[in-house]
The first five atom37 places (N, CA, C, CB, O) and aatype in JSON, in Angstrom:
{
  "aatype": [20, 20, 20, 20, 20, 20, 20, 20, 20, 20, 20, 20, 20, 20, 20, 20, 20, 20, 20, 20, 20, 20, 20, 20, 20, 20, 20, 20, 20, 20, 20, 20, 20, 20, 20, 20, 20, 20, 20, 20, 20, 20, 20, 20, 20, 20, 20, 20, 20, 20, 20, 20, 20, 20, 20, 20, 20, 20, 20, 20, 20, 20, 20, 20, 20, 20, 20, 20, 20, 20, 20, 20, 20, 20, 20, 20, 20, 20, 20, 20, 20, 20, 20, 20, 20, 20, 20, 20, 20, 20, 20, 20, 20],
  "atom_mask": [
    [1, 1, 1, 1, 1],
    [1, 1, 1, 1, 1],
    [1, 1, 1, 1, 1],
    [1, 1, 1, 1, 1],
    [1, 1, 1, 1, 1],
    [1, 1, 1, 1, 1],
    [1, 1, 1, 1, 1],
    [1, 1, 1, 1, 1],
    [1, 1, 1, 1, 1],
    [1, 1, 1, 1, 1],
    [1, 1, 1, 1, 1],
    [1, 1, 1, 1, 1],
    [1, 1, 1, 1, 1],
    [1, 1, 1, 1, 1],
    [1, 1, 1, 1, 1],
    [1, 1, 1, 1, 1],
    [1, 1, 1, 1, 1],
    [1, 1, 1, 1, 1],
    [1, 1, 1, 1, 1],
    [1, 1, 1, 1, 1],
    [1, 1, 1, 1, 1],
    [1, 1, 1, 1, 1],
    [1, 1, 1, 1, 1],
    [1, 1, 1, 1, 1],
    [1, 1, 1, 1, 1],
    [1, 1, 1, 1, 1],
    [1, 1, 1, 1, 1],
    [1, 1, 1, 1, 1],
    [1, 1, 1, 1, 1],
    [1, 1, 1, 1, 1],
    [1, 1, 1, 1, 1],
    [1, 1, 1, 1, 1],
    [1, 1, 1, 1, 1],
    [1, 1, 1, 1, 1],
    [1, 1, 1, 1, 1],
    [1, 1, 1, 1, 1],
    [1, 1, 1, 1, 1],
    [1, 1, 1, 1, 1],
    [1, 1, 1, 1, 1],
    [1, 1, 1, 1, 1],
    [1, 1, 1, 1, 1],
    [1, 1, 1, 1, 1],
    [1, 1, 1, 1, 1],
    [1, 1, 1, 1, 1],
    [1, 1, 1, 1, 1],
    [1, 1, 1, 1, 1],
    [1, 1, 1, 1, 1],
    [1, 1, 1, 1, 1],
    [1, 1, 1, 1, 1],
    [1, 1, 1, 1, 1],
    [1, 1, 1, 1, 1],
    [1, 1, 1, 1, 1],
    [1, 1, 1, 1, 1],
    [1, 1, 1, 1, 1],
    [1, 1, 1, 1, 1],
    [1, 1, 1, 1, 1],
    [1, 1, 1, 1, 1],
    [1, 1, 1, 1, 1],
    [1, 1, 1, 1, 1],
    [1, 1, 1, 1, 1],
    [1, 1, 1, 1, 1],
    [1, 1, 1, 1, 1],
    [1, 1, 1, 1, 1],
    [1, 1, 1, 1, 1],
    [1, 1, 1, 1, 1],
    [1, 1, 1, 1, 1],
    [1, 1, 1, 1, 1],
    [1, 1, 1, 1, 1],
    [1, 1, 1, 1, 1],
    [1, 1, 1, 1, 1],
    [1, 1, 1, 1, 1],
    [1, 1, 1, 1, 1],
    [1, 1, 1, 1, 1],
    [1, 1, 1, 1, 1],
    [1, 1, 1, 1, 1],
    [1, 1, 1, 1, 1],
    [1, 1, 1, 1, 1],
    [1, 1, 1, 1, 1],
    [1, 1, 1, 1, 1],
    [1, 1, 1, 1, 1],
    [1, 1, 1, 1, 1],
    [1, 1, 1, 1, 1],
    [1, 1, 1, 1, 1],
    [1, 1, 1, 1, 1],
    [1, 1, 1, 1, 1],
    [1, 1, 1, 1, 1],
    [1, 1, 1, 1, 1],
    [1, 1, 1, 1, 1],
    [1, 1, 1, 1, 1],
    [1, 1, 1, 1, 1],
    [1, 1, 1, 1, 1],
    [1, 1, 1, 1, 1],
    [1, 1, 1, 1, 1]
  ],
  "atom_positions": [
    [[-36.07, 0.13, -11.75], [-35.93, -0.32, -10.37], [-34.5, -0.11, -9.87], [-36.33, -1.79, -10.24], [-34.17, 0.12, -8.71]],
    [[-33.78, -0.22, -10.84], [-32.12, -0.53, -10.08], [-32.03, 1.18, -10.03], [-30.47, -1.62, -11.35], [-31.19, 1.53, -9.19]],
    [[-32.49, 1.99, -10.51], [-31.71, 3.6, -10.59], [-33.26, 3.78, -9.06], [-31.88, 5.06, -13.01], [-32.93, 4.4, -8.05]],
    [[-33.93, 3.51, -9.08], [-34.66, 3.94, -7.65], [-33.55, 3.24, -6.68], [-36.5, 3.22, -7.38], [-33.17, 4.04, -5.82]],
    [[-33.07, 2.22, -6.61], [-32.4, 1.78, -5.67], [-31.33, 2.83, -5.73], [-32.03, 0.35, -5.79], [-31.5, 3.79, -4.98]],
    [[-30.15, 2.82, -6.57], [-29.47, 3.44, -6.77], [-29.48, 5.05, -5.87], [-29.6, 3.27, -8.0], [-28.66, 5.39, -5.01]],
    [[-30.62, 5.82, -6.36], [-30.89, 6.88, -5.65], [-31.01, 7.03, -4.24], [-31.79, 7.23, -6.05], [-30.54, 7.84, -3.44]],
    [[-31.99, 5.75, -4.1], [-32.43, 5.68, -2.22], [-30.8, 5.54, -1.71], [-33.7, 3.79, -1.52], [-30.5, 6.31, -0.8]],
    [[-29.69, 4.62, -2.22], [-28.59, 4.55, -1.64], [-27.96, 5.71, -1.64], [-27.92, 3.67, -2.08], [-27.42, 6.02, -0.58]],
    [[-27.85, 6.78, -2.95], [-27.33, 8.05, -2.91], [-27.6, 8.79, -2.04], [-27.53, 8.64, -3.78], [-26.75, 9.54, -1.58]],
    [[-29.07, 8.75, -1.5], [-29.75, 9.76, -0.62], [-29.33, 9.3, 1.11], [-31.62, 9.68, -0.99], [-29.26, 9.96, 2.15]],
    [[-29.17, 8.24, 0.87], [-28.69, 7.56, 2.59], [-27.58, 7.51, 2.87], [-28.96, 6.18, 2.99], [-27.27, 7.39, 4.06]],
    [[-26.42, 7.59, 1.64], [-24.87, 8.2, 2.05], [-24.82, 9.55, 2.05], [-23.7, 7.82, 1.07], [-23.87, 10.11, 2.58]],
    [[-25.5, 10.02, 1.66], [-25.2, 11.15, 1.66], [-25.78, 12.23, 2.76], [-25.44, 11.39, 0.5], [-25.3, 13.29, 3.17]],
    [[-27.12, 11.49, 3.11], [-27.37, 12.07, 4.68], [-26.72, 11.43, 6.2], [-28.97, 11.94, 4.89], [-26.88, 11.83, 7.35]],
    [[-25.97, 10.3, 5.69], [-25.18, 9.76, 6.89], [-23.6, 9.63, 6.25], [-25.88, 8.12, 7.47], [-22.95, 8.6, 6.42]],
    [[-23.1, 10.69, 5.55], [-21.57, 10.99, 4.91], [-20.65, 11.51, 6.7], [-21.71, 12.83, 3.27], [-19.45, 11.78, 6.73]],
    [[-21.2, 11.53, 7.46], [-20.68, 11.92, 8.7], [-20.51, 10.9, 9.94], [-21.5, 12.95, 9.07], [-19.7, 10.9, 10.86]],
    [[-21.86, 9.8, 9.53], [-21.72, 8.74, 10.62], [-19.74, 7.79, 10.55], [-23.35, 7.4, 10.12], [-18.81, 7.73, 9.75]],
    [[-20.08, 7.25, 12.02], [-18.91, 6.47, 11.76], [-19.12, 5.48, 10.91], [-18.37, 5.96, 12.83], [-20.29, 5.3, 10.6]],
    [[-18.08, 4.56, 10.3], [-18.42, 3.97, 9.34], [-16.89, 2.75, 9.89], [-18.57, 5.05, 7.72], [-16.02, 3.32, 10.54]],
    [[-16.71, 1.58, 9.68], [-15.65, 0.86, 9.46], [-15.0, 0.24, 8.11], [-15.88, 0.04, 10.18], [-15.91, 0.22, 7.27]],
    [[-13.76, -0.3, 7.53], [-13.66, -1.01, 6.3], [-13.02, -2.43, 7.23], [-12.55, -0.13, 4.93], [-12.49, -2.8, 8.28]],
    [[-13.59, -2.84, 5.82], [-13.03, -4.36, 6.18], [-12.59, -5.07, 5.22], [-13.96, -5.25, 6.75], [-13.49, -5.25, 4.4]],
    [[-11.49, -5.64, 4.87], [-11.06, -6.73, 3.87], [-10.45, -5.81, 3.21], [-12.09, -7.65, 3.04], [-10.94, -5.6, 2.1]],
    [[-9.13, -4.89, 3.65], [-8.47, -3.95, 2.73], [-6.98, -4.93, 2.9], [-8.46, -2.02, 3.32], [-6.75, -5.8, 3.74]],
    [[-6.24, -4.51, 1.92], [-5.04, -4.99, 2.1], [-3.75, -4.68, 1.73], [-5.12, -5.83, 1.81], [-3.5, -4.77, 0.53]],
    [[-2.89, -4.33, 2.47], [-1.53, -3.75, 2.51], [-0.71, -4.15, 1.28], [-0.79, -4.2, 3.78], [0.18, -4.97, 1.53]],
    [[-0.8, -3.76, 0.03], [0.12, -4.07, -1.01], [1.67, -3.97, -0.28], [-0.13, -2.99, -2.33], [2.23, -5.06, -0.2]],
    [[2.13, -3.24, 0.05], [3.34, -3.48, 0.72], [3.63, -4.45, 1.57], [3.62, -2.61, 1.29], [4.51, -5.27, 1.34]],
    [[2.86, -4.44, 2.7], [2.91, -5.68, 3.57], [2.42, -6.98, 3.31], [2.36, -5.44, 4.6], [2.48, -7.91, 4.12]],
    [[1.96, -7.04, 2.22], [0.81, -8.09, 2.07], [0.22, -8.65, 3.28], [1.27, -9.22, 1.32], [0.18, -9.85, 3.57]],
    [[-0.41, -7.29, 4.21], [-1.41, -8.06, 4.74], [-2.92, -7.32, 5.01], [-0.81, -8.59, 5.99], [-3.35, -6.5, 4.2]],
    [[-3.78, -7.73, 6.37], [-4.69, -7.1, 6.12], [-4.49, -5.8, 6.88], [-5.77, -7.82, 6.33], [-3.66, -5.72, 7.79]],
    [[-5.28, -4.78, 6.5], [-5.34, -3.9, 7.5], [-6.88, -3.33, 7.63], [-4.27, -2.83, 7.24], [-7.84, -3.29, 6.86]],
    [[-6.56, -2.77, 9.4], [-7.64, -2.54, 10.09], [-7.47, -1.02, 10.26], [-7.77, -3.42, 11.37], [-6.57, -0.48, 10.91]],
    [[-8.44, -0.45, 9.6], [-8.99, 0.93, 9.39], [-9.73, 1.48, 10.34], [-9.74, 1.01, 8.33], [-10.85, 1.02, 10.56]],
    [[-9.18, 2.68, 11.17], [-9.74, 2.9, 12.63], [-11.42, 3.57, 11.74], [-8.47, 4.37, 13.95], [-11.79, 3.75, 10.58]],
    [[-12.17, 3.81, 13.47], [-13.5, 4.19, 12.84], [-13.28, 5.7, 12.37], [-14.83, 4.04, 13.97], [-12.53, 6.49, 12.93]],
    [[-13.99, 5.95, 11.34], [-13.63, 7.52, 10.05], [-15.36, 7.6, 9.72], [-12.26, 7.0, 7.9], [-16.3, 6.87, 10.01]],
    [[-15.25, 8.7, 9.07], [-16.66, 8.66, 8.74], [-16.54, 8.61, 7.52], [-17.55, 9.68, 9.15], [-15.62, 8.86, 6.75]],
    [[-18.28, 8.0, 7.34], [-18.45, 7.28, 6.36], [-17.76, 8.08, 4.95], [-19.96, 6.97, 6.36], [-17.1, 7.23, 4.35]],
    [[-17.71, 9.08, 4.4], [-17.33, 9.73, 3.63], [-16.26, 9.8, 3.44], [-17.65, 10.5, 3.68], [-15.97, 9.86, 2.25]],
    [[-15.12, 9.82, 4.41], [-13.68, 9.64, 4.05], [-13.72, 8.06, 4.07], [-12.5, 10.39, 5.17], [-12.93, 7.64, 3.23]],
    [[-14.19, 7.32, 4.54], [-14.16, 5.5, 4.05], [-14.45, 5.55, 2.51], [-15.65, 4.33, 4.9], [-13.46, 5.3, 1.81]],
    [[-15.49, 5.81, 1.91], [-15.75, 5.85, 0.82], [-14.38, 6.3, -0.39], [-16.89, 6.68, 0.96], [-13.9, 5.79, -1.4]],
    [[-14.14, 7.58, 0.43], [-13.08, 7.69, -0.39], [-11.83, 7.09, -0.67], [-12.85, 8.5, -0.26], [-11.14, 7.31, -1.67]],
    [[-11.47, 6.07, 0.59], [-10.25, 5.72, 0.41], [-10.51, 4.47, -0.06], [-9.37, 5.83, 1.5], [-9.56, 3.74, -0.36]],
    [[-12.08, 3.97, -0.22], [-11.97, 2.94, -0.99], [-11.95, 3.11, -2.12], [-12.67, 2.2, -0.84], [-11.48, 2.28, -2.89]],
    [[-12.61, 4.57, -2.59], [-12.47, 4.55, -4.11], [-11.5, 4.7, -4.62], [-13.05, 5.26, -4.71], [-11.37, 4.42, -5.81]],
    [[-10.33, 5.28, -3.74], [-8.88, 5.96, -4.32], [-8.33, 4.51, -3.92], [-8.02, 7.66, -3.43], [-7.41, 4.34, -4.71]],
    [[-8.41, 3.46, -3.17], [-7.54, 2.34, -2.91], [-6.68, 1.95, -3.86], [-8.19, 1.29, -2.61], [-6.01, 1.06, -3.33]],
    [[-6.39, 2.06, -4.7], [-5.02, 1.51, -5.64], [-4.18, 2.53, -5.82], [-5.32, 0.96, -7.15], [-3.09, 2.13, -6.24]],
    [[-4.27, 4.25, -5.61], [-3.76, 5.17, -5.79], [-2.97, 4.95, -4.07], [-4.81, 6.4, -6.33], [-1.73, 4.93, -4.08]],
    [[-3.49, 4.84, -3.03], [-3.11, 4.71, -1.46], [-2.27, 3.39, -1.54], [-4.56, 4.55, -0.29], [-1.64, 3.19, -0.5]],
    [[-2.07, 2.25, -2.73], [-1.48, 1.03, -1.88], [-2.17, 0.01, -1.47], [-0.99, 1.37, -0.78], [-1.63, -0.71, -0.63]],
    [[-3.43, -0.31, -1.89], [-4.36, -0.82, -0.53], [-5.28, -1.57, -2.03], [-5.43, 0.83, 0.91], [-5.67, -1.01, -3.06]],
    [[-5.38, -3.04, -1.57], [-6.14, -3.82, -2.33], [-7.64, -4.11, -1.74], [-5.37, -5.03, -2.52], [-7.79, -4.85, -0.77]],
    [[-8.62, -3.55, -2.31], [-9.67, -3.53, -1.39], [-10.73, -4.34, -2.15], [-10.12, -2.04, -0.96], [-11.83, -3.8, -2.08]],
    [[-10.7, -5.81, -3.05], [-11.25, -6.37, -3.9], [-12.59, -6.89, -2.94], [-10.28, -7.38, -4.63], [-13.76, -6.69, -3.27]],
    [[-12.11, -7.65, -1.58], [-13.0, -7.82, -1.11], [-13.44, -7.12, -0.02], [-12.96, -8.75, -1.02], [-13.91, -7.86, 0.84]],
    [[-13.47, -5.75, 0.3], [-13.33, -4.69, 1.12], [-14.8, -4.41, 1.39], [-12.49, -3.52, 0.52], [-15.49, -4.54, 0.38]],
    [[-15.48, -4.05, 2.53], [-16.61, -3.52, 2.75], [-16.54, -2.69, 3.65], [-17.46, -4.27, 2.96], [-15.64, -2.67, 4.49]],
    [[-17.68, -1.73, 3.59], [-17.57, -0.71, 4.61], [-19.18, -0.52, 5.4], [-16.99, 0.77, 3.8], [-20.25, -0.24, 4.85]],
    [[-18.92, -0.79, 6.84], [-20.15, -0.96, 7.31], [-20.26, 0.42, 7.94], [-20.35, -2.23, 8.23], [-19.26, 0.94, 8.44]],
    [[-21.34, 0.98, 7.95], [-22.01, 1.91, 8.79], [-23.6, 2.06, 8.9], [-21.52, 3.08, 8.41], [-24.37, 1.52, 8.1]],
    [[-23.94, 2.72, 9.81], [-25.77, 2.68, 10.21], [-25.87, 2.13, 11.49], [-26.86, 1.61, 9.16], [-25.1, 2.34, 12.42]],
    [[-26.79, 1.45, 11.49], [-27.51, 0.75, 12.4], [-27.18, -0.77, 11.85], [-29.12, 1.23, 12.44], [-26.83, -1.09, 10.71]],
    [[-27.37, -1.43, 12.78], [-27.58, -3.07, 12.43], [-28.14, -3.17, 11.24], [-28.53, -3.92, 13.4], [-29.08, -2.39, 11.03]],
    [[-27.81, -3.98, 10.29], [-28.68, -4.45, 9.28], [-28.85, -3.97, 8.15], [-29.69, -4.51, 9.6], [-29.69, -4.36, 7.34]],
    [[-27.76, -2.74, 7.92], [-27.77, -1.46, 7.3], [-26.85, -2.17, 5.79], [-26.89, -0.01, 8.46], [-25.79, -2.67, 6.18]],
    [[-26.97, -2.25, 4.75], [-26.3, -3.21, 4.16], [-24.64, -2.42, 3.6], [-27.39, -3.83, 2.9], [-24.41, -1.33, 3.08]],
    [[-24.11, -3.09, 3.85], [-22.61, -2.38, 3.5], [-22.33, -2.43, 2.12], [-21.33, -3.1, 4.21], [-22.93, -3.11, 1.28]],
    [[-20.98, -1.35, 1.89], [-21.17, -0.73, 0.52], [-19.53, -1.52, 0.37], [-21.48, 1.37, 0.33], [-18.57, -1.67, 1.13]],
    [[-19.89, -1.93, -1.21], [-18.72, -2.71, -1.7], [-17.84, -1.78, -2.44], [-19.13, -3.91, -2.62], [-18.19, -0.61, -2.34]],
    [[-16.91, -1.96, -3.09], [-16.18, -1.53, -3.65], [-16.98, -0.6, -5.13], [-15.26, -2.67, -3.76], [-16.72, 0.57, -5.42]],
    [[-17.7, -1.26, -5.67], [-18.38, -0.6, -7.05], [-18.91, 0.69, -6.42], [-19.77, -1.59, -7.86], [-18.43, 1.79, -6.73]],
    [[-19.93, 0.55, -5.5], [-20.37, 1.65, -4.74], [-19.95, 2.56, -4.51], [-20.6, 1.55, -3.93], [-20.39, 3.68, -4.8]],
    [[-19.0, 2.27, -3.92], [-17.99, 3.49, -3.34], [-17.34, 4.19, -4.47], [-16.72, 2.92, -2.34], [-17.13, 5.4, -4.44]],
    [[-16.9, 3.15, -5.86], [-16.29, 4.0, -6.97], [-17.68, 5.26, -7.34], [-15.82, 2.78, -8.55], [-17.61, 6.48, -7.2]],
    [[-18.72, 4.53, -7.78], [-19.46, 5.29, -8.17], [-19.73, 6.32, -7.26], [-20.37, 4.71, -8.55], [-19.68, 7.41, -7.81]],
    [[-20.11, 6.38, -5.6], [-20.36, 7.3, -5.25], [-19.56, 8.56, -5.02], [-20.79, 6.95, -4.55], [-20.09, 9.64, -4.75]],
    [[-18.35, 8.4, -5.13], [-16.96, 8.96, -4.92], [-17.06, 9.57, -6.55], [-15.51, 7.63, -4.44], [-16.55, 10.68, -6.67]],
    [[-17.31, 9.32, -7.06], [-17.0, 9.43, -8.79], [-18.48, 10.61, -8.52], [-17.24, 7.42, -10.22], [-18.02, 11.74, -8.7]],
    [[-19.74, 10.68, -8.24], [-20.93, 10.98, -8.47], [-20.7, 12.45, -7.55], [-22.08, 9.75, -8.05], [-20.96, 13.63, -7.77]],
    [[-20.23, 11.91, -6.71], [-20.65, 13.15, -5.05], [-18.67, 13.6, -5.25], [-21.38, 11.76, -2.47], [-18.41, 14.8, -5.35]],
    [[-17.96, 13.0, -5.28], [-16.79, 13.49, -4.51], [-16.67, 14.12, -3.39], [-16.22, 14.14, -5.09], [-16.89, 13.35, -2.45]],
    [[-16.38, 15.38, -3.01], [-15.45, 16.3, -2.06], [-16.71, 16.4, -1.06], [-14.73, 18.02, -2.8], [-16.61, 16.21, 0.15]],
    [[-18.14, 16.79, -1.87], [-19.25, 16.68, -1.04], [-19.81, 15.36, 0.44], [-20.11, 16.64, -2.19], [-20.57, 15.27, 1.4]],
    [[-18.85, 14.66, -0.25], [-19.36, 13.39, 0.62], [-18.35, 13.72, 1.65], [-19.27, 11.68, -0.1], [-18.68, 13.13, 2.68]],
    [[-17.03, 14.55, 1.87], [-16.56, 14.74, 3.09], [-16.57, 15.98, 3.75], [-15.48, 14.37, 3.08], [-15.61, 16.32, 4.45]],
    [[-17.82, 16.87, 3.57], [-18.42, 18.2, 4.08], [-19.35, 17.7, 5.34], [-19.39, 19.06, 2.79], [-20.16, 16.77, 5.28]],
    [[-19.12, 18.31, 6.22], [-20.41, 17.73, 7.3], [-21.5, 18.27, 7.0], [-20.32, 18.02, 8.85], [-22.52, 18.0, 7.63]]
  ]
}
């Protein structure tokens, strides 16, 4: 069950790797504070959450919303794995 889920999520970032996407709950190791991430698509979000400690940026409780309403946002594990799974592909239109 969890690798069908898994997949259906692979298959829905990866056909919406172009939509806009927002992060939320990132945080300025330098500044210690929060920062607000203009809208990017979803694919470069992904990535800078997965690279977030390489950029500066504490993203423990970080989410990234995109879709439609209701669309469930992708946490930090997610994004490692999908970034780790897809890489460079996820920022091709």
């Amino acid at each position: 069950m969890l690798l069908a889920l898994d997949d259906a999520l692979s298959t829905a970032v990866l056909a919406g790797r172009g939509a806009d996407a927002e992060i939320f709950g990132v945080v300025d190791l330098t500044n210690k504070i929060e920062t607000r991430i203009a809208l990017i698509s979803l694919g470069h979000a992904i990535q800078i959450v997965a690279n977030a400690s390489v950029l500066g940026y504490d993203v423990r409780g970080a989410m990234v919303l995109y879709g439609e309403p209701g669309t469930p946002s992708l946490r930090i594990w997610a994004c490692e794995h999908l970034w780790a799974q897809y890489g460079g592909a996820l920022l091709e239109p």
